[in-house]
NUTORMI-684779 format. One line per 3 residues: number of its first residue (from 1); their letters; for each residue x, y, z of C-alpha. Coordinates in Angstrom, 1 decimal, padded with zeros to 4 digits. Example, Ala and Ser with C-alpha at 12.3 -4.5 7.8 and 13.67 -1.06 7.14 Angstrom:
1 = as = 012.3,-004.5,007.8 ~ 013.7,-001.1,007.1 .
# end
This chain:
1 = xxx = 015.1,001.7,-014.3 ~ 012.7,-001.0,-013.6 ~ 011.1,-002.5,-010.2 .
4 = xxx = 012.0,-005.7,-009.3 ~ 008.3,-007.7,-008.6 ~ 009.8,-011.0,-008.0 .
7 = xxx = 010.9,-010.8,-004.7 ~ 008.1,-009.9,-002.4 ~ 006.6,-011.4,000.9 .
10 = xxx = 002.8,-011.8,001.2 ~ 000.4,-011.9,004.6 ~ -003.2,-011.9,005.3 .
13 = xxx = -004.1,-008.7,007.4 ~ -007.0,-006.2,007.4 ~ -008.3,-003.2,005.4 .
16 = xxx = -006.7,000.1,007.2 ~ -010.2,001.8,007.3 ~ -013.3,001.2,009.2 .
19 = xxx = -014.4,-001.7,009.8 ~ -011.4,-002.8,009.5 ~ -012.1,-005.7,007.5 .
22 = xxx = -009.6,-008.9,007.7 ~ -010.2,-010.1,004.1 ~ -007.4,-008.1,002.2 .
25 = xxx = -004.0,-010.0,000.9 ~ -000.6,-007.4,001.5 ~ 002.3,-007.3,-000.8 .
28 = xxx = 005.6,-005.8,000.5 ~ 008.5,-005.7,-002.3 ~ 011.8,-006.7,-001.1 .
31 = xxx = 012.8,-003.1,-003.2 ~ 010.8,000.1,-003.4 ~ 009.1,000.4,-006.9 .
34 = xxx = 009.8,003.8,-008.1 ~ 007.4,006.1,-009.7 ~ 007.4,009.6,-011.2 .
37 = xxx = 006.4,012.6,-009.0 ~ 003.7,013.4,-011.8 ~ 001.6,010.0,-011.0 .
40 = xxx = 002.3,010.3,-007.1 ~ 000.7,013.4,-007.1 ~ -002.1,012.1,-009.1 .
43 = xxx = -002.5,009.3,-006.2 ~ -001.6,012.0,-003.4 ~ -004.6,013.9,-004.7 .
46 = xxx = -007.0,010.7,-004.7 ~ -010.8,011.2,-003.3 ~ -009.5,008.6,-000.7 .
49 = xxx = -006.5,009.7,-000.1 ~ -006.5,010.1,003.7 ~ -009.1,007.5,004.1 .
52 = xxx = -006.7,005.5,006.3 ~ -006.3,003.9,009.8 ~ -002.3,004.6,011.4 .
55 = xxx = -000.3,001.7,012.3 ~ -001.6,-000.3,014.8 ~ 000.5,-002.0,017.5 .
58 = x = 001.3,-005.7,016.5 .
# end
């Protein structure tokens, strides 16, 4: 099954890690884009992995 990319919504917002840097362009797919448990581990096991700032309040 194929992902959808053509329906997608874009905003300006900031890196999730210190300094928090507003220069980054987000991409949210109006469907999930599926991918095999093989490459999610690969990106679960990432050096950066957990490199990331939790939602923040809008």
């Amino acid at each position: 099954m194929q992902s959808d990319l053509t329906q997608f919504w874009r905003y300006e917002g900031s890196l999730t890690t210190p300094e928090c840097d507003e220069n980054v362009i987000w991409t949210i797919f109006r469907r999930p884009i599926l991918i095999l448990d093989y490459d999610f581990e690969n990106f679960r096991d990432d050096l950066f992995f957990e490199s990331y700032r939790g939602p923040q309040p809008l």
